[in-house]
N, C-alpha and C positions, 0 to 999 in steps of 0.2 A: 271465276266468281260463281257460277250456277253448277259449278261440278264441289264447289266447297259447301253452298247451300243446298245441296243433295246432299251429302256426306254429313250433314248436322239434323235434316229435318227428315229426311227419307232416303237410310244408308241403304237400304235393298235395291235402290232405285239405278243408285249410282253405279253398277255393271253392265247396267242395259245402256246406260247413258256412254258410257267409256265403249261399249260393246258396237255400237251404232256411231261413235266417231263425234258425236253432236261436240264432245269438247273439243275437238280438232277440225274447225271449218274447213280447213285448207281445199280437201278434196270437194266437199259442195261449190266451192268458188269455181274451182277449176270445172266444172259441170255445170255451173250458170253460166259465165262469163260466153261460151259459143252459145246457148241457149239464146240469150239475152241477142248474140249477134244474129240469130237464125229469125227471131223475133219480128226485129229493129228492120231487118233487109226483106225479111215479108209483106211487113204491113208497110214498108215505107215509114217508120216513124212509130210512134209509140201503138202499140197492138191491140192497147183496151185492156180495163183491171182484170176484166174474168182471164182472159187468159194469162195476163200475164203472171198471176195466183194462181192460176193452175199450174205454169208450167215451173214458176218456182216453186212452189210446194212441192210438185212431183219430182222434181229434181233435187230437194234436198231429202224427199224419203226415199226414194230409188237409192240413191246414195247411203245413206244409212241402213236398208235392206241388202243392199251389198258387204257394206262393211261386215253384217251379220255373218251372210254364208261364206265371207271369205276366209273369217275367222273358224266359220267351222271347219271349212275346208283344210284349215292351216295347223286343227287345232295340236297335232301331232309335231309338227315343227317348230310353232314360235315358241317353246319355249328355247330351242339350242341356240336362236338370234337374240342378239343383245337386246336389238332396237323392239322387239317385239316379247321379251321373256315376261315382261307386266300383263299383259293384257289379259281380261277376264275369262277366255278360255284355257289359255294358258295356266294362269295361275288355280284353276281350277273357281273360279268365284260362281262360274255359270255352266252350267251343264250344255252336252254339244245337243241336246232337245229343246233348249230353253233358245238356242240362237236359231235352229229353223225355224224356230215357233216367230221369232221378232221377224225373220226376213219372209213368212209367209204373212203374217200381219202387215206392217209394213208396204210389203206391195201391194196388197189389197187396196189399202187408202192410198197410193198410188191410182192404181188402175180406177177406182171411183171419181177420184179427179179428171181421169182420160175421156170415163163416161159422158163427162158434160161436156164435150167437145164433137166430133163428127166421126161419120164410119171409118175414113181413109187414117186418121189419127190412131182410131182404137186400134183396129190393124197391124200397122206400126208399131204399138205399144208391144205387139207380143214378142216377136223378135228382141227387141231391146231386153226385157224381160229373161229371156231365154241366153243371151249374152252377159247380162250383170250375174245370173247362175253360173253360166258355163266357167268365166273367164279366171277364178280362184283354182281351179282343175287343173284350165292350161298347161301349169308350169310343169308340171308333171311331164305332160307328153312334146313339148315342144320349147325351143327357145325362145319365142316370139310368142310369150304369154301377153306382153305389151298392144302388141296388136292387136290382141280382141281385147285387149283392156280400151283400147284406142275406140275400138269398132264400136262397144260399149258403150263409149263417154260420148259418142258422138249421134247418138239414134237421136236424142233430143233435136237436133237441126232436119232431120227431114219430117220431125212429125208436127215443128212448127210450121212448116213451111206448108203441113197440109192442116194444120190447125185455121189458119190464117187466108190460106186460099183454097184450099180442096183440092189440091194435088204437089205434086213435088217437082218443080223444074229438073231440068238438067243443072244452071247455076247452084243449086241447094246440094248438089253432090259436090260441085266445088267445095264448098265450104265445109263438107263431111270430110272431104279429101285432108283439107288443110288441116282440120280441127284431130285427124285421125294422124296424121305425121307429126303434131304437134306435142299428141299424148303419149306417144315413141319417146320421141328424143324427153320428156321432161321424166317420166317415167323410168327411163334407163338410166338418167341421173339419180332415182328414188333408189333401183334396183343396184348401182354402184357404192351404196350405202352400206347395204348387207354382203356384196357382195361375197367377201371372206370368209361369212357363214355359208352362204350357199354354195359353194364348193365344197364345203365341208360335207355337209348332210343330203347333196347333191342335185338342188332347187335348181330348175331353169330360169333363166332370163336374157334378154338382150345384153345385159352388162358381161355377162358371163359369156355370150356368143360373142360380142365385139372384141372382147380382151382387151387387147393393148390399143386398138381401133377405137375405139368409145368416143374419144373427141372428134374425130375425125367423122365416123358415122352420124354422133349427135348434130354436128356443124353443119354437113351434110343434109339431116333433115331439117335443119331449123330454115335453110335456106330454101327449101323447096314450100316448108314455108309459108316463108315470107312471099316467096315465087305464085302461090298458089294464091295467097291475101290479095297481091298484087293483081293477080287475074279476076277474081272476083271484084276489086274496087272497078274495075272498067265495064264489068256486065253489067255491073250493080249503077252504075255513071255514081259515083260518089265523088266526093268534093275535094280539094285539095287539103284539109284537114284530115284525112281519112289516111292520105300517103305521110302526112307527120307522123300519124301515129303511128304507120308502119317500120318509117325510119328511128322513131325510140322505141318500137320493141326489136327492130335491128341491133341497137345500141344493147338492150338487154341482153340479148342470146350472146354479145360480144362478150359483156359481165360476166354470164353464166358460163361462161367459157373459160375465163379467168378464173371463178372461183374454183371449178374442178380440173384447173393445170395438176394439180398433186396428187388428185385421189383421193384425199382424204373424206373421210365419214363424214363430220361435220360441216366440210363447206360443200358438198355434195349435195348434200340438206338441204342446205341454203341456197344454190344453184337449183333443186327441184321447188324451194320456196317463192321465189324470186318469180316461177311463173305465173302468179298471182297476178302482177302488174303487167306482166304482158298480154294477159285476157282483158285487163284494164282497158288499157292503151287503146287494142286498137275494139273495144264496144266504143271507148272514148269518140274515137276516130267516128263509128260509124251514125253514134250517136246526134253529135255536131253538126256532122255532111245531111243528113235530116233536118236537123232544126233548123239551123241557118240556111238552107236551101230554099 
């Protein structure tokens, strides 16, 4: 709907909007969802509006500052991927100066939001910062581009945790752990989408390092997991709602497992879709075990 009322009221707009992913939430979800949990298991329950506007906000342009440089980074390759030959660099809509220009904008209003928060936070923010650049590179030099994609998606959880209390437990790496094995396995299912291009043109990724392993690996990390969830609800003493949830997003990764029996592009997709509800499930989980406590 807001990507057709760009396209009528303000067509120049809509490259930077498609450029930055804003039409495609998917990825900001998947970057709240442990955010949200890093939050919740900080403060014990709800964190207060400043931060919690801070840290969605900064999470959904962090987010859209990455999509930028990813695209710059990629700008040479997407077009021989199916899944990616549209896209504004690609198609030539945006110049590859025009996408540093949004991911150096972008993180600024990022990092101004960080500002209103404490020393130990801002700190925090650079690393992360330095990971959302580095991680588009990756694939280049190794198979496990995933993992600093993981390392990435997961800074949010320790700088809540110093947002909230002014330092970073040991449990807060838990939850880094979890949320970092988490972006693996759904990630490799994203990466098992392209895969047939990336071989071609010679892109790395875990899909491509797993080979015929892929379910067995994915399974494998979803389990540890869930394993890691599970350690965290005990540190954390959470409430027996907290283990429901962990038992249907068990159920999910069972799903996601099904749908990529075959391979194929399409349900691949939707097995990396799918983890939407499992970020769900268990904020669900942790949400509850607060409230009702």
């Amino acid at each position: 709907m807001i990507s057709q009322q760009l396209s009528q009221r303000w067509p120049a707009a809509l490259p930077y909007w498609q450029l930055a992913r804003l039409d495609r939430p998917i990825g900001s979800l998947l970057l709240l969802w442990p955010t949200w949990w890093a939050l919740w298991l900080a403060a014990g329950g709800w964190p207060g509006l400043h931060l919690f506007a801070v840290f969605t906000l900064g999470v959904i342009l962090m987010r859209a500052a990455g999509c930028a440089i990813n695209d710059f980074a990629d700008r040479g390759i997407d077009g021989h991927v199916k899944r990616t030959a549209s896209r504004p660099l690609a198609t030539g809509r945006i110049t590859p100066a025009s996408a540093v220009r949004l991911f150096i904008g972008l993180s600024l209003l990022a990092f101004l939001l960080v500002l209103t928060t404490n020393k130990l936070t801002i700190l925090l923010s650079l690393p992360a910062v330095a990971l959302a650049f580095c991680y588009p590179f990756a694939k280049r030099h190794t198979h496990l581009p995933q993992v600093v994609l993981g390392a990435a998606f997961s800074m949010g959880i320790p700088m809540a945790f110093a947002a909230v209390r002014g330092t970073v437990p040991p449990e807060a790496w838990l939850i880094y752990t979890a949320n970092l094995l988490w972006t693996v396995a759904y990630d490799t299912f994203y990466a098992m989408v392209d895969r047939d291009d990336d071989l071609k043109i010679g892109v790395k990724s875990t899909a491509v390092l797993f080979g015929d392993l892929d379910r067995a690996m994915t399974g494998s990390l979803q389990a540890l997991v869930l394993f890691a969830l599970l350690l965290a609800g005990q540190r954390f003493e959470l409430g027996g709602i907290f283990y429901a949830g962990l038992l249907v997003a068990a159920a999910l990764f069972a799903y996601q497992q099904w749908l990529v029996r075959h391979r194929e592009r399409e349900s691949c997709f939707r097995a990396f879709l799918n983890n939407n509800w499992v970020g769900a499930v268990v904020f669900a989980g942790i949400f509850f075990s607060f409230l009702l406590d």
